[in-house]
C-alpha positions, 0 to 999 in steps of 0.5 A: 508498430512500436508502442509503449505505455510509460511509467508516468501513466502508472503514476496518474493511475497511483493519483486517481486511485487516491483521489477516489477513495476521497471521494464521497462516491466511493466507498472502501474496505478492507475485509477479513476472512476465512476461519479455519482455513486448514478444512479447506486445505489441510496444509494451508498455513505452510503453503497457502494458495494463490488467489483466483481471479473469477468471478466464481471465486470473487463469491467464495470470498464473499462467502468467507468474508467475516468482517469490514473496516472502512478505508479513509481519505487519511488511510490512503497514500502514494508511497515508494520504495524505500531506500534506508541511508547507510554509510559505504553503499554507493547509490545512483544519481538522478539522471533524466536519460537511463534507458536499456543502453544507459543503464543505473550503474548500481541498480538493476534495472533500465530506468530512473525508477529502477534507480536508487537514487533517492534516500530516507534518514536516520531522522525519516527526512527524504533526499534525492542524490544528485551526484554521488562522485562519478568521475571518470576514475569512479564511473560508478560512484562512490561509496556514501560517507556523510549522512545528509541531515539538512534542510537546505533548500539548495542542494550540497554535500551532507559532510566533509568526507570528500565522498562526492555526493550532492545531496537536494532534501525533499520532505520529511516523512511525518510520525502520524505518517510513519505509523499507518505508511512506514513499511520495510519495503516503502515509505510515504510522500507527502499529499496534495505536494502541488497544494499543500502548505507543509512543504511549500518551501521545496516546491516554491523553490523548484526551478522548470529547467533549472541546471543543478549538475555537470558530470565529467565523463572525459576530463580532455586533453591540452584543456586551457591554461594550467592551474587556472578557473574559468568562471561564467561558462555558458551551457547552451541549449533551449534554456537560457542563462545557465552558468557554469565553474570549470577549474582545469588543473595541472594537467591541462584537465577538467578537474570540476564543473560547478552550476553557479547559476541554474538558468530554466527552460532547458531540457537539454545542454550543453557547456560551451567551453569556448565561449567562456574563454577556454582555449581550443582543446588538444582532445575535447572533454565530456561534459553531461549537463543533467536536465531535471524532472520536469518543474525542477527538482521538488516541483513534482515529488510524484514524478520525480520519485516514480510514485506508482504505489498505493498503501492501503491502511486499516487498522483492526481491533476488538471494539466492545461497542461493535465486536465484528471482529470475532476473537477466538477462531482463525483468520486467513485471508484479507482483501479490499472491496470497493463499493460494497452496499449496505444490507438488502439496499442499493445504497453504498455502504458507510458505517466504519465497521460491518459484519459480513455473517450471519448471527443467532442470539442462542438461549436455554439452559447452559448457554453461558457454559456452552462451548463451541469447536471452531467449524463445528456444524449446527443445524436446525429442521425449518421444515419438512424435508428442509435443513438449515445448516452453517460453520461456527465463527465464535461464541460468546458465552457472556451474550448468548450470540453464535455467529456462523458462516455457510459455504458451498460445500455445505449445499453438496457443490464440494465439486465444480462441474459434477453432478450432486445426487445425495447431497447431505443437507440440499441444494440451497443454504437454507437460512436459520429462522426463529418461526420454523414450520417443525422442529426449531431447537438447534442442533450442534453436533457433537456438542449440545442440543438444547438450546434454541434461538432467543426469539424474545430478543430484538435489538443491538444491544443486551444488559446483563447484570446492570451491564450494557453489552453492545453486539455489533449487529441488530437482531430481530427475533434472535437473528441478525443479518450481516451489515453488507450485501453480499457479492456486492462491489468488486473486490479489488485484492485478495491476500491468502496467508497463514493463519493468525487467531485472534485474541481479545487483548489483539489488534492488527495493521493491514497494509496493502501494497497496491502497484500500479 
C-alpha cells in the first residue's frame, strides 16, 4: 500500500508548536550549558560530538545545564527559507502542480517548497513570483532584472526591463521582527495572518480560485487571424467567470495570454480558445492556466510559503539583578527544554531566568583575593567516610559566591556498564553542607584551603560597602539550590558547539531552527 505524509501536516505541526509555547500551560527555555568542554573531549572545539538522543544522555544534560532563559509568546514564529532578491538569478514560479515528473526548473527538488519562488527586498518586503518569462523560447525563465518594490495589491511587473516577472507583494518583514527572526538562512512571517490587522489588505484581497496566470508552453500553429486580439476569452473548468486576453501575432502564434478577469472556484482550467472567437487551429497551443493556493494568493501565507520551520529566540546577557549566567568560564552547548518545573515543586516553572547549579557563599580570610581555575576540584569531608565534591563554574571575588557543577564521573561512572571498585569520592554526588558531622572548611585543591561556607548568610542579596549586590539564587545557610528541578521536562534539542567564554560586557542571540 502507498501512502504519504504531506508537507501540509509539517506546516499544521509549525503552527501548533507556536500556539503551545503561547500558551499559559507550557512553559519554555532555552538553556546553556557545559563549561570546559575540552575535559570531556580534548578536541571538542574543532570536532564537537553529535548529541545523543536517550534518556542517559537527556541526564548528563541536565547535569551540565548552567542557566535558563524562558522563551515567550513574542519569541517564537513560523519562519521560511530565505531568498535574497538579487538581480540575473532566474528564479521559479508558483505553480500549483510540481511533482518528481514536473520538477522546479531552477531548484533542486520535486516540490513547490523545494521551489524558489518567492523573494525578500532590499527594503525586507516579501513577493511571490508568479511568472518569471517562461515561454516556449525560455522554458526556464529568465534572468530577474527589476527589483519589485510595490505595495500593490495586484500583481505586476516590478520595472520596465522587459524581464517577464510578475511579481504579487505579500508582507513586509518588520524591524522588531528582523532583530530576533532575521537569519542568513530564513526569514519570518507574519503572525495570526488569517486574523491580524497588519496585513489585512492582502488577505482581504485573496480570491478562492482566482486565476492570476496563463503560461504558453506551445504557441500553435495557423492560430486566428494575424495581428489580431482576441479579448474575453473564457477559462473553462469548475470555476466560473474567468477571462483571459490572447494576442496572436504575425505568425499565426500565441504571442500572450493575460487574465483580465480572475473568476473563483477553480482548481483546475482550462482556455477555451473557440468559444472566444478564435478560428480552429492548424496545430492547437498549450496554454497552462495556473490554479492558486487554496483562498487565493495571500489568503494563507503559511501554506502558501511552506512555512514548516519554527526560530526559537533568546537573547542572554549578564544582568546584575539575576547574574545566572556565569562570566568568565566557557559555554559549549544550548538547548530547549519544555516544561521544566521550578525547584523541589511540581509546578512549572516561570521566572524569566533561572540557575540550574548549585552555589556556595564562601567566607574567610582572602575570599575577595581568591581565585579559581575553571574546573578545578573543591571538596569538603561531610562526614565520616563521606566526601562532597564538584567542578568550579565561576567566582565572584566582590560576593564571595562559588558556583559549581558535579557529574558522573566525579562519583566513579566515568564508564558505562563497568564495574567501579575504587572510586575516588564514592558512589553517590554528595551535596555540599554548611552543618557537616566532620571536617567543614573547603578544600580546593591546588588553590586555597581556608575558607569555609558562609553559614551566617541567607538571602538573595548581600550589601557591601553601601552597595546592593543581587546573587540571582537565594541562600540559606551559605548555600543555594538551583531554581529548576533537574531532569524535569523533556529537552527538546540540543546543540554541541565550540566553545564560546563569556565576558561581563557580552551578550548572546540564540536562535534555534526547529524543522518540522
Amino acid at each position: 500500500m502507498a501512502a504519504i505524509i504531506t508537507d501540509q501536516i509539517r506546516i499544521l505541526n509549525a503552527k501548533n508548536f507556536v500556539g503551545a509555547v503561547s500558551t499559559s500551560t507550557n512553559s519554555y527555555y532555552a538553556f546553556v550549558g557545559l563549561p570546559n568542554p575540552n575535559n570531556i573531549q580534548s578536541n571538542w572545539n574543532e570536532n564537537p560530538p553529535n548529541p545523543i538522543d536517550n534518556f542517559n544522555s537527556e541526564n548528563d544534560y541536565w547535569d551540565t545545564t548552567i542557566a535558563l532563559k524562558k522563551i515567550t509568546s513574542s519569541d517564537v514564529k513560523q519562519v521560511v527559507k530565505k531568498n535574497n532578491w538579487s538581480s540575473g538569478i532566474i528564479y521559479d514560479y508558483y505553480r500549483h502542480d510540481y511533482s518528481v515528473s514536473n520538477v522546479p526548473r531552477n531548484s533542486s527538488g520535486t516540490s513547490l517548497y523545494s521551489a524558489n519562488y518567492f523573494i525578500v527586498n532590499s527594503d525586507y518586503r516579501v513577493y511571490i513570483c508568479l511568472q518569471n518569462g517562461t515561454t516556449p523560447e525560455t522554458p526556464d525563465g529568465k534572468p530577474s532584472l527589476d527589483e519589485p518594490v510595490f505595495t500593490d495589491l495586484e500583481p505586476r511587473a516590478a520595472g520596465t526591463s522587459g524581464d517577464g516577472y510578475i511579481w504579487k507583494y505579500l508582507y513586509t518583514i518588520k524591524p522588531s521582527e528582523l532583530i530576533k527572526f532575521d537569519s542568513t538562512e530564513f526569514m519570518p512571517v507574519p503572525i495570526n495572518w488569517k486574523t491580524g490587522t497588519d496585513n489585512a489588505s492582502v488577505r482581504d484581497n485573496a480570491v478562492d480560485g482566482g486565476i492570476k496566470i496563463v503560461v504558453i508552453k506551445n504557441r500553435g500553429v495557423g492560430v486566428g487571424t494575424a495581428n489580431r486580439t482576441y479579448t474575453r476569452v473564457p477559462i473553462r473548468g469548475d470555476g466560473s467567470e474567468a477571462q483571459c486576453t490572447v494576442v496572436v501575432n504575425n505568425d499565426q502564434q500565441i504571442e500572450s495570454v493575460t487574465v483580465s478577469n480572475q473568476g473563483s472556484g477553480y482548481t483546475f482550467g482550462n482556455v477555451d480558445l473557440t468559444a472566444g472567437g478564435v478560428p480552429t487551429p492548424t496545430s492547437p497551443p498549450t496554454l497552462d492556466v495556473i490554479i492558486p493556493p487554496q483562498g487565493g494568493h495571500g489568503s494563507d501565507i503559511y501554506r502558501e510559503l511552506g512555512a514548516t520551520n519554527i526560530l526559537l529566540y533568546a537573547r542572554i546577557e549578564n544582568d546584575s539583578e539575576n547574574p545566572d549566567f556565569i562570566t568568565g568560564n566557557e559555554i559549549a552547548r544550548i538547548g530547549i527544554v519544555e516544561n521544566p518545573l521550578a525547584y523541589n515543586s511540581s509546578q512549572l516553572l516561570t521566572q524569566d531566568k533561572a540557575s540550574a547549579v548549585y552555589a556556595i557563599r564562601l567566607t574567610g580570610a582572602g575570599y575577595s583575593s581568591a581565585s579559581f581555575v575553571p574546573d578545578a576540584l573543591i571538596t569538603q569531608t561531610v562526614g565520616t567516610g563521606v566526601t562532597a565534591v564538584g567542578k568550579v563554574i565561576s567566582y565572584d571575588q566582590v560576593t564571595g559566591v562559588l558556583k559549581y557543577w558535579q557529574e558522573r564521573t566525579l562519583a566513579g561512572f566515568n564508564t558505562v556498564g563497568t564495574s567501579q571498585t575504587s572510586p575516588t569520592y564514592g558512589y553517590n554526588l554528595t551535596r555540599f553542607t554548611s552543618a557537616p558531622s566532620t571536617g567543614g572548611n573547603l578544600t580546593i585543591v591546588g588553590g586555597s584551603t581556608n575558607l569555609s561556607i558562609g553559614t551566617a548568610f541567607s538571602g538573595l542579596s548581600t550589601s557591601i560597602n553601601n552597595r546592593t549586590y543581587y546573587l540571582g539564587q537565594t541562600f540559606a545557610n551559605g548555600l543555594a539550590n538551583p531554581e529548576v528541578k533537574k531532569y524535569s521536562g523533556n529537552i527538546i534539542y540540543v546543540d554541541n558547539r565550540p566553545s564560546i567564554t563569556r565576558s561581563s560586557n557580552q551578550k548572546e542571540d540564540i536562535k534555534v531552527i526547529l524543522q518540522f
